[in-house]
C-alpha positions in Angstrom: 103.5 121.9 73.1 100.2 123.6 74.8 98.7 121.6 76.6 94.5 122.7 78.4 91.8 120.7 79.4 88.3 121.6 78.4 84.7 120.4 78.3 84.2 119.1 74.9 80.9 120.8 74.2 82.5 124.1 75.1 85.3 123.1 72.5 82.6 122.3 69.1 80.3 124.9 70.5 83.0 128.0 69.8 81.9 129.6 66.9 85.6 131.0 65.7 86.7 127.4 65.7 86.6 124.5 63.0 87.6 121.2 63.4 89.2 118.8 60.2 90.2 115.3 60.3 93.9 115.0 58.5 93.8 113.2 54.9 96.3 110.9 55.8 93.7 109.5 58.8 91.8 106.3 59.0 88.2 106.3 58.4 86.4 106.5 61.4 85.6 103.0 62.4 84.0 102.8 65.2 81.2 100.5 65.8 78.4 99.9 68.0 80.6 98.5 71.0 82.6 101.5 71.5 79.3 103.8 70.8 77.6 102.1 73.3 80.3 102.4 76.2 80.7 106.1 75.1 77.1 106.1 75.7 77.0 104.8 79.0 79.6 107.3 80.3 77.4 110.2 79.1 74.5 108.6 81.1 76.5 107.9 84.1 78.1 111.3 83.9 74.9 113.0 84.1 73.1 110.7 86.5 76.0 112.0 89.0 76.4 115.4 87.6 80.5 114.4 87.7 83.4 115.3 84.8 84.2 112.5 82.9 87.7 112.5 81.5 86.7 111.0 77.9 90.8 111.5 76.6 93.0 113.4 75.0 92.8 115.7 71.4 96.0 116.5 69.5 95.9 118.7 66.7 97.4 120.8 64.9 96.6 124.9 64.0 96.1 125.2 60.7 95.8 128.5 58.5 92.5 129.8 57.8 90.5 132.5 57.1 91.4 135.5 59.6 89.3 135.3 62.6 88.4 131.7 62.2 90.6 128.9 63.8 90.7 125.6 62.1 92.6 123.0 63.7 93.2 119.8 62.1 93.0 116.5 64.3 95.4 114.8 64.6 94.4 111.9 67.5 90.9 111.4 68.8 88.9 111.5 65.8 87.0 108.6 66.7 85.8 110.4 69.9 85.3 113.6 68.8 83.2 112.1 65.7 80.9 110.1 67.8 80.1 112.9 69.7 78.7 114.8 67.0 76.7 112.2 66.1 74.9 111.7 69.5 74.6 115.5 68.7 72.9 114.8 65.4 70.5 112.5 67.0 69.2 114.7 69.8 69.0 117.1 67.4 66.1 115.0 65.9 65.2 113.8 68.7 64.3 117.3 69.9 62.9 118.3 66.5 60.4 115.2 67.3 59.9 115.8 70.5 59.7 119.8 70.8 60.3 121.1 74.4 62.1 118.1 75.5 64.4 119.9 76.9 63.0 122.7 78.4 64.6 125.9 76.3 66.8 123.8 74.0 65.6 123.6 70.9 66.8 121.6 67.8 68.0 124.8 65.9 70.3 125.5 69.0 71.5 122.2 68.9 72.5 122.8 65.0 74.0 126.6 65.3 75.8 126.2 68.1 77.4 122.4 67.8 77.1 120.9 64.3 76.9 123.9 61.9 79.6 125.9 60.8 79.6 128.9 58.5 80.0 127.2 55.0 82.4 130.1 53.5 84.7 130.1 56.4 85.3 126.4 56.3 85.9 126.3 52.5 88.2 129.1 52.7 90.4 127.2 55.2 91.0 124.9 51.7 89.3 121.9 52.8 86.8 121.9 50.2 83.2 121.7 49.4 81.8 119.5 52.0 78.7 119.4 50.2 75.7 121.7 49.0 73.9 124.2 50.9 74.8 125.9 54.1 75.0 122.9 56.5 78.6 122.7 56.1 79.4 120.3 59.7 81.9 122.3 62.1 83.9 119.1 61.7 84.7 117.9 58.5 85.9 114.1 58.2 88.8 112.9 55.9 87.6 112.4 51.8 86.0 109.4 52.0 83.9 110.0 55.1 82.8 114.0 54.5 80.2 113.8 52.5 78.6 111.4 55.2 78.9 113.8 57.9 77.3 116.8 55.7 74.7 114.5 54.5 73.9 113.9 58.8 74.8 117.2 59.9 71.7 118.3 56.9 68.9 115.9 58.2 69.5 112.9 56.3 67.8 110.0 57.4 70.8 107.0 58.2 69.6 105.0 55.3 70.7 107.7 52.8 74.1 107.9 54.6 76.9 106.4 52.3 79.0 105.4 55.3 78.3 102.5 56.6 79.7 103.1 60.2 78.5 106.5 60.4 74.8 105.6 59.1 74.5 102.6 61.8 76.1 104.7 64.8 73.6 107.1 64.1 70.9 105.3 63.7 71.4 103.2 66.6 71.9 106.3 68.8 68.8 107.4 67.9 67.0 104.2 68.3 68.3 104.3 72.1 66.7 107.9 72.4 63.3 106.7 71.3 63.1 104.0 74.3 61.0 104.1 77.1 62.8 105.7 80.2 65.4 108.1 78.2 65.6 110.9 79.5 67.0 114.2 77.7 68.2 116.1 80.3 70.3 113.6 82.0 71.8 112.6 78.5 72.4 116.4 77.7 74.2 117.2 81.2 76.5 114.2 80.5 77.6 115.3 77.1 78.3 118.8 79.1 80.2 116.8 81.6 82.6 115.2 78.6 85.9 116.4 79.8 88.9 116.2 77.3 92.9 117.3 77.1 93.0 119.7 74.4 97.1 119.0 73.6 98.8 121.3 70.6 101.2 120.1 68.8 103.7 123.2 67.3 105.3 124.1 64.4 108.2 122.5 66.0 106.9 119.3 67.2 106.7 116.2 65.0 103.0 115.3 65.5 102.6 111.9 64.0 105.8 111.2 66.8 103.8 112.2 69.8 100.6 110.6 68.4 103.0 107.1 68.3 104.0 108.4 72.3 100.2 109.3 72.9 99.0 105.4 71.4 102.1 102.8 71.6 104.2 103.5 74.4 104.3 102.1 78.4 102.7 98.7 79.3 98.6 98.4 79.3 96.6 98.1 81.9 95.0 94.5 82.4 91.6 93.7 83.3 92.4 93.2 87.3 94.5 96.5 87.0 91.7 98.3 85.2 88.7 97.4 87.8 90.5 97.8 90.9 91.4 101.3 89.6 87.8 101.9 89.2 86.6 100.1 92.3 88.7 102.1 95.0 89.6 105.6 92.6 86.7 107.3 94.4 87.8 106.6 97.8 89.9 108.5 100.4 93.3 107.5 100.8 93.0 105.5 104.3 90.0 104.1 103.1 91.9 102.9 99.5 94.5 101.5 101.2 92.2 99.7 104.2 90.2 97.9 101.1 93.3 97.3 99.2 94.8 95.3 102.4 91.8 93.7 103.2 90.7 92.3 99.8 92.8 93.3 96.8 96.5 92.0 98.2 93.9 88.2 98.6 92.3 88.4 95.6 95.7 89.2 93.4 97.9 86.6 95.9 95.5 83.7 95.7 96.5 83.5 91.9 100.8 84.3 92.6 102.7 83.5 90.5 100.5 85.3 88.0 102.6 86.5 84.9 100.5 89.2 82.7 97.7 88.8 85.1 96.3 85.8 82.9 94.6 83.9 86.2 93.4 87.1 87.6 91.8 88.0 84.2 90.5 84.8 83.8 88.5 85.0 87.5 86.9 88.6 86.9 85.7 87.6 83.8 84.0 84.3 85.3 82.7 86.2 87.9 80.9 88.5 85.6 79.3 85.9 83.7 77.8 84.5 86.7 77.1 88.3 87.8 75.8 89.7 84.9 74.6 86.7 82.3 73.3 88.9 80.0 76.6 90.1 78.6 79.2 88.1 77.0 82.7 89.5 77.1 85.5 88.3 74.9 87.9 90.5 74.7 89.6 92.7 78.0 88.1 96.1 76.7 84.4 93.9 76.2 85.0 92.6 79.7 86.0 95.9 81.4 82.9 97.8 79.7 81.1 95.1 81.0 81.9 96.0 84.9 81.2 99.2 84.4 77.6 98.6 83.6 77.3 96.3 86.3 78.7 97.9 88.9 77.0 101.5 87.9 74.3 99.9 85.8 72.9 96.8 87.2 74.4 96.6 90.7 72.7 98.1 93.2 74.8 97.7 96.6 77.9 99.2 98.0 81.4 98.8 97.1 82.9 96.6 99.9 80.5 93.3 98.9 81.5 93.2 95.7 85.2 93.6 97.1 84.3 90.9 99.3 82.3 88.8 96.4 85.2 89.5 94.2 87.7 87.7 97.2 85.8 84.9 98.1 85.3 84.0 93.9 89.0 84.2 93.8 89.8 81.9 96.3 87.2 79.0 94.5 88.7 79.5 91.2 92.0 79.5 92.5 91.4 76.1 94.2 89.7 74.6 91.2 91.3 76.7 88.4 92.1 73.4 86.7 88.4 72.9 86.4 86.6 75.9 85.9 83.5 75.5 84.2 81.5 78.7 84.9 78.6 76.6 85.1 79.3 74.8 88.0 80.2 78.2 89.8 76.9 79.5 89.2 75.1 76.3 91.5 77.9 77.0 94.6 76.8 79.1 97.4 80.1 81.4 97.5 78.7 84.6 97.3 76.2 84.1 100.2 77.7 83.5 102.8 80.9 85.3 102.2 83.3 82.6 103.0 86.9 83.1 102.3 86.9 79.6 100.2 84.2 76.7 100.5 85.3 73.9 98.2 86.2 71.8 101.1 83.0 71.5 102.1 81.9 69.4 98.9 82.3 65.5 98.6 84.9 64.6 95.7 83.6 62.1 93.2 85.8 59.0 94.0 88.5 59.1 91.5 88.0 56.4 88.6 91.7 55.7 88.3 92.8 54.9 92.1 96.8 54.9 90.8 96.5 58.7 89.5 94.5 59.3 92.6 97.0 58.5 94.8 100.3 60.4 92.3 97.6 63.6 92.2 97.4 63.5 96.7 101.1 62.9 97.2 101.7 66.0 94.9 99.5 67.8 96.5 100.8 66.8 99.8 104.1 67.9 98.9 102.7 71.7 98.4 101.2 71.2 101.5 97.6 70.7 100.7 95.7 67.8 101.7 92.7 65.9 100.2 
């Protein structure tokens, strides 16, 4: 196997190279949630002028006409497909708004990302795409190709047959018409899209290392997932001082903790005090959900939330039984930064005195007292 890494606008904007999603493939299916975290990584990626790692491509080289390379995809599709439609859409965007970007125009945009030489591509035996010259440089599965050509050529998203495709696009380019977008940031992030170009040989059984690439190992979980990205950027000494100090607290106050369901649980009430605007349901919503908080919304250091994130834990840990976010949202926790302050609220006298008095002997016996 060959295994690169590459920017993924250098990769589509080769013009000796074609790209074909596999028959056998799904549809592409993704829908507005993952465009719009996609989205929000190209922004942040140009706002900081950083590489973002956006994952890895396996194909396959397969023949084609002699100095053309067409390799078929064999996982990361999905990716690779939204892309070129963010590329449609400032394509459009800079056909609306000429000189948007400076010396990028939208007939760059189409030559050197989205348009491939129509004979080449049909040559390779993947078929008539559709009419005309604006054959796209990738070419979906059957069901999902005429879609693409019908984008790629300047169709409007309500003359799209695909229904994902048609509302990705179109919702892309409704975020490029709102106030405060700005085209230069967007087009340095999509520059900044890093991704693992991995070839699968003659040798290799591809659909196997697409099962390794997808199903093996254990996931990450939410807490897993945010810590990485909270202390990732920092030196060592300074990872392992904020790991100490806060992360060892905010992961023990929930021990024992199998599959990290308590933790979860906490970051995800914490953000729906944090960030109300946002619902989360499932751990990739809630995860997204951090991101744009923290990079988005938030506008402090790293060590408060660190210390936010502790002192939450320790209230929910104490009342876990009883966690109504609502209540959360009227306690003073996150001011002043105390470790836990439930004990400095009254309890409601118990209407049952009998349970009362079972519930303080328990508690007694873990060595708590009420």
């Amino acid at each position: 196997m060959e295994v690169g890494q590459s920017s993924l606008l250098d990769l589509l904007a080769k013009q000796d190279t074609r790209f074909a999603i596999p028959a056998y493939q799904r549809r592409y299916a993704w829908q507005q949630r993952q465009c719009e975290e996609l989205w929000l990584d190209v922004l942040r990626a140009g706002r900081r002028n950083e590489r973002h790692f956006s994952g890895t491509i396996l194909y396959q080289e397969e023949p084609g006409e002699k100095g053309v390379r067409c390799l078929s995809i064999v996982d990361g599709q999905q990716r690779m497909t939204t892309v070129m439609l963010m590329l449609v859409a400032l394509r459009n965007h800079l056909a609306e708004h000429p000189g948007a970007l400076g010396g990028l125009t939208a007939e760059q945009v189409d030559r050197t990302f989205l348009v491939a030489d129509a004979g080449g591509i049909r040559s390779a035996g993947q078929g008539d795409a559709d009419a005309g010259c604006n054959v796209p440089k990738l070419r979906l599965s059957r069901l999902d190709a005429a879609s693409m050509a019908k984008a790629v050529a300047g169709a409007a998203p309500d003359d799209i047959p695909s229904r994902n495709l048609s509302c990705n696009l179109a919702y892309f380019e409704s975020l490029m018409q709102e106030d405060g977008f700005d085209p230069a940031v967007f087009e340095r992030g999509l520059k900044n899209l890093n991704v693992v170009m991995a070839q699968a040989d003659a040798e290799d059984d591809a659909q196997a290392v697409f099962e390794s690439l997808n199903s093996k190992g254990l996931k990450l979980n939410i807490g897993d997932m945010v810590r990485n990205y909270l202390l990732a950027s920092e030196d060592h000494a300074e990872q392992t001082r904020l790991y100490i100090e806060y992360w060892t607290m905010i992961e023990g106050a929930f021990d024992p903790d199998p599959g990290s369901l308590k933790l979860d649980t906490m970051i995800k009430a914490w953000l729906s005090v944090r960030f109300t605007k946002v619902r989360a349901r499932t751990p990739e919503d809630v995860y997204s959900a951090f991101k744009r908080y923290y990079d988005d919304e938030y506008a402090g250091e790293l060590e408060p939330v660190l210390s936010e994130l502790r002192s939450f834990a320790m209230v929910w840990a104490e009342n876990y039984r009883y966690h109504a976010v609502k209540k959360f949202r009227s306690m003073p926790w996150a001011k002043n930064g105390a470790q836990t302050l439930t004990s400095g609220y009254e309890l409601k006298k118990a209407d049952n005195e009998e349970y009362a008095e079972r519930v303080r002997q328990e508690l007694r016996a873990m060595g708590r007292e009420l």
